[in-house]
N, C-alpha and C positions, 0 to 999 in steps of 0.2 A: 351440381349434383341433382336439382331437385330438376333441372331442364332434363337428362336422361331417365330421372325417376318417371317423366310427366308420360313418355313413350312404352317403358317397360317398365314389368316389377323386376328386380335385380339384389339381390344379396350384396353384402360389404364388398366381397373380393371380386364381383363380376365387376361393381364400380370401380375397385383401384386401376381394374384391367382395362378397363375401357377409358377411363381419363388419363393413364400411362401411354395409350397410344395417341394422344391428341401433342402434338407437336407445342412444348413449352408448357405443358399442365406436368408437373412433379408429385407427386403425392406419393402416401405411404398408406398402409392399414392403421397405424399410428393417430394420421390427422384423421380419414374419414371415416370410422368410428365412434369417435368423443360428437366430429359434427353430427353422424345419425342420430345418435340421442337426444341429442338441441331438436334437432329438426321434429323427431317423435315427439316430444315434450312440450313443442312448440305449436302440434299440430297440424302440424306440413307434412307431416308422411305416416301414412299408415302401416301396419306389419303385419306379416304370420310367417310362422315355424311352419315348414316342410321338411320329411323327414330327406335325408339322402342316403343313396344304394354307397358312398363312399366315402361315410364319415359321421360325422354329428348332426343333428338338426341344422338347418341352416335360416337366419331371420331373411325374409326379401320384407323388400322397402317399395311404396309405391307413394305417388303423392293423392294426399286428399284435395278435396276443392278448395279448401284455403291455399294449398300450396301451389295448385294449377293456378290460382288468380295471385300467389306471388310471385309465379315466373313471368306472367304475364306483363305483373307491373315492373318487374325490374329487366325485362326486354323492353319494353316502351323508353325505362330511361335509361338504359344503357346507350340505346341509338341515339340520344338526344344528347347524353355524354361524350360519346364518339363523335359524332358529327360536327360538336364543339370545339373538341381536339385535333380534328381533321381540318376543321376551318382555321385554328391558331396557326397551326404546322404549316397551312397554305401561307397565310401571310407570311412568315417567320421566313420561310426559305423562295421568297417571289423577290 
């Protein structure tokens, strides 16, 4: 979440919509909700109400710079996770 926040600001439901089309990502409004809050609370992303022509205010979500330097970090070791599990996978089936 907070890798699509770091591009755009986006509201809860644009997030469920857009990680609903990511092939293997499942989610609901349910789960990313409770996590918006962690992540506001935690500092990771900042907010504001804009009002909308088709409903109720709506919160968008964007990341602060703590949260740009945690995606940062957790892409660094992601690739070093991966690449780990991509090297066992090689042996395993060579």
């Amino acid at each position: 979440m907070l890798s699509l926040l770091n591009t755009d600001e986006l509201y809860g439901f644009d997030l469920v919509r857009r990680l609903s089309e990511v092939d293997g990502m499942v989610t609901s409004e349910g789960t990313i909700y409770p996590l918006l809050s962690r992540l506001r609370r935690d500092g990771l992303v900042s907010t504001r109400w804009v009002e909308s022509e088709t409903g109720p205010p709506r919160r968008y979500y964007q990341t602060t710079a703590a949260g740009r330097h945690a995606v940062r970090t957790f892409a660094a070791e992601w690739r070093r996770f991966r690449d780990a599990v991509d090297t066992l996978l090689a042996e395993g089936t060579s």
